[in-house]
N, C-alpha and C positions, 0 to 999 in steps of 0.2 A: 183167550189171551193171544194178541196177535205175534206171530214170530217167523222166523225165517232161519235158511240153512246156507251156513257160508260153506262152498264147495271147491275144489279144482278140478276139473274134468275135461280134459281136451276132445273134442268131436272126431271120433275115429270114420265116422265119412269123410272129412273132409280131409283129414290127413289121409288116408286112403286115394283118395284123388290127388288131392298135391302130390303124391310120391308118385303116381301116374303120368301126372305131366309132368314130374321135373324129368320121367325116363325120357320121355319124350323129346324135350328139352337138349341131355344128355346125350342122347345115341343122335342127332340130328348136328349138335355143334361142332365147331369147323374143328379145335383143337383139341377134342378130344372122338374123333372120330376114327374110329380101327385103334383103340384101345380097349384096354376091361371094363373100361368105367359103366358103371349098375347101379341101380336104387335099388332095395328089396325091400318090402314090408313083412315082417312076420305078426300077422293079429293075436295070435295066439299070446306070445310073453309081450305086443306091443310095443316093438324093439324094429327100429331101422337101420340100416346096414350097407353101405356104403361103399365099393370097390372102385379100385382105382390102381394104376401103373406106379401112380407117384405121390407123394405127400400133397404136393401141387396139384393132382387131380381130386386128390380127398378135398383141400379146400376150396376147387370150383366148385363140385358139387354140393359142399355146404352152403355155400352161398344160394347157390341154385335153389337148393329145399327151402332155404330159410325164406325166400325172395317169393318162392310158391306158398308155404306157410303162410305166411303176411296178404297176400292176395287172395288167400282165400277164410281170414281173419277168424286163424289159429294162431294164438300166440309162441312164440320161439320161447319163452319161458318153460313151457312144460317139455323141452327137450333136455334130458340130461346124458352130457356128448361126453362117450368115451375116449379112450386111448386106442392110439393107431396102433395094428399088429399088423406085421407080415406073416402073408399066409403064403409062401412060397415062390420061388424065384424072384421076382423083384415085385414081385403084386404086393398090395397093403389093400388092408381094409379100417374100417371105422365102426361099431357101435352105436345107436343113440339112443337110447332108452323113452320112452313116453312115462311120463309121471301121473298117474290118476291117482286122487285122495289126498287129502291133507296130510301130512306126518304128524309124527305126537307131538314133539317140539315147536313146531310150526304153529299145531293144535293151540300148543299153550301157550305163544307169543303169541295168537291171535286172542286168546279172553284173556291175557294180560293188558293189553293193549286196552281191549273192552274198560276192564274192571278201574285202570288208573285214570281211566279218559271221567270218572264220578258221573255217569249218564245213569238213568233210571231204567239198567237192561240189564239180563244175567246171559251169558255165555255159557254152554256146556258143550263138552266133546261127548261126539255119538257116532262111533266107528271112525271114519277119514271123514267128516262132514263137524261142523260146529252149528249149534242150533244156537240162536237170539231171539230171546223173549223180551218182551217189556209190556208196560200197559198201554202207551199209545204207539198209533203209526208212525206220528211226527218223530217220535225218540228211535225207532227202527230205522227210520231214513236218514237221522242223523249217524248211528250206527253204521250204516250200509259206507258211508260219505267218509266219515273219519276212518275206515279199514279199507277202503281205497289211496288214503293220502298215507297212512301210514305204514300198511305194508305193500312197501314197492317187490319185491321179490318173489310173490306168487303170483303165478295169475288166478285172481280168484273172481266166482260166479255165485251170484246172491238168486237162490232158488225156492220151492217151494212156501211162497209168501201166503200169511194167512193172515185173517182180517178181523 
């Protein structure tokens, strides 16, 4: 039975890299040159990290990631961007969490979605991943098409296709 796995999984190489050049980027620019301003990646919790003198340097440097993100076609979706804290005399930092896996809720507005659209597929959740079954390809591809137009708010990745 042909089916397929709706995913979200942002490419930790490439975020990896884009955090590398936006330092780049960063320690090179005229106006914030001989300040804190930093990118850090931590791989481990998947968490980027942000330094800066000023609120206003926290948001050049979002820019900057996000502008490197998109050029190297990682979606800016799977960033969930915290709250700025001061970490000591007038320095701030910033948070921004990398999201991999679907949520449950998410989960289940995605085979909600499925199930009201009357296509001849079944949806199931299977850990952060949703598996799409059906009898033909032709209704998977419909599948695949209709959860692009309908959920706008994840970025999601149609994977392991079977035939």
């Amino acid at each position: 039975m042909p089916s397929f796995d709706t995913v979200s999984e942002a490419n930790m190489e490439e975020v990896k890299n884009a955090i590398n050049q936006t330092n780049k980027v960063v320690t090179n620019r005229f106006d914030l040159k001989g300040t804190s301003a930093k990118v850090e990646l931590k791989d481990k919790e998947r968490e980027i990290i942000l330094f800066g003198d000023s609120e206003f340097h926290l948001d050049q440097i979002m820019i900057e990631v996000k502008q490197t993100l998109g050029k190297r076609n990682v979606d800016v979706r799977f960033l969930d961007v915290g709250d700025v804290e001061k970490i000591g005399g007038d320095k701030v930092k910033q948070v921004l969490k990398v999201k991999n896996g679907i949520q449950t809720e998410d989960a289940k507005k995605i085979v909600k979605v499925i199930k009201d659209s009357k296509m001849k597929v079944q949806a199931s959740i299977q850990g952060d991943a949703v598996r799409v079954t059906g009898a033909k390809r032709d209704d998977l591809q419909a599948a695949m098409a209709l959860l692009r137009k309908e959920i706008k708010d994840l970025p999601l990745e149609f994977n392991n296709f079977r035939d």
